[in-house]
N, C-alpha and C positions, 0 to 999 in steps of 0.2 A: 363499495363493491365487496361484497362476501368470497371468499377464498375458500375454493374447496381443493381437501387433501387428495390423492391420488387414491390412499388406501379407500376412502370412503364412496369412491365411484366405483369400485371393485363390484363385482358380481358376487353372489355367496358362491362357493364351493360346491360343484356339486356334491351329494350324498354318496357313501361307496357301492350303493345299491344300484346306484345310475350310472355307477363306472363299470361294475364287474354283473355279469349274471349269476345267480345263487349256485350254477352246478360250478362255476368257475371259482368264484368264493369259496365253495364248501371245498374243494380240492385247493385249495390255497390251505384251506385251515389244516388239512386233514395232513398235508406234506409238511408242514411246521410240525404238527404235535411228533409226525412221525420221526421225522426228523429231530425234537427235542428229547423221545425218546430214545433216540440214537445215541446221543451225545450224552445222557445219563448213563444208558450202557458200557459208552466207553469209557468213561470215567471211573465205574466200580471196576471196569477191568484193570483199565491202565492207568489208574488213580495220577498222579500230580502231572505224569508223562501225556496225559491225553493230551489230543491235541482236534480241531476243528477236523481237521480233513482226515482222522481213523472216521470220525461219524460220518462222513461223507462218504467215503470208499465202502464205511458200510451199509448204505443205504441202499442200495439196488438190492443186498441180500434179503433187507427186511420188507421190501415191496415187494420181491419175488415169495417170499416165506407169505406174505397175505395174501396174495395171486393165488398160491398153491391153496390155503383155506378157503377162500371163496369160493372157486371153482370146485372142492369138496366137500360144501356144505350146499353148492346149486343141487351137484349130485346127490348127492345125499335127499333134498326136500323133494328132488324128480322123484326117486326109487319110494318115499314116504306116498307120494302122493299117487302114483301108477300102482301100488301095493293098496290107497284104501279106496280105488276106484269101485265101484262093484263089477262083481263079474263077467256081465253082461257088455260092458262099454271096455272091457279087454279082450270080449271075443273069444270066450268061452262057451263052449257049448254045456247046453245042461238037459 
């Protein structure tokens, strides 16, 4: 009678691809880096004193600080692209 181990009747794992969808992935990644840059920041600030939670309490400011760029660089491509409309499709008379 052959003896089989437990581990070897195991299922493979799924892949992380089959656990998380790519927009939730990509926002997992994108809150880490944010986040790891957070915590280098506070480090140059408050060198040996830093501590986990300065980078935490500063986080909302640097997700607010790239809220504010996005939403002014949307504007911004709007006003590029309404400016190289022709004139005709803005309702000019000529």
């Amino acid at each position: 009678m052959k003896i089989v181990k437990p581990a070897a009747k195991r299922a493979p794992a799924p892949k992380a691809e089959a656990l998380l969808p790519d927009m939730t992935r990509d926002a997992l990644g994108e809150v880490t880096e944010t986040l790891e840059f957070m915590w280098s920041a506070t480090q140059a600030v408050f060198g040996s004193q830093a501590r986990p939670d300065h980078a935490i309490a500063l986080l909302p400011y640097a997700l607010d600080a790239l809220e504010v760029r996005r939403l002014l660089a949307e504007e911004s491509a709007k006003r590029r692209a309404a400016s190289a409309a022709p004139a005709s499709k803005r309702g000019s008379r000529g």
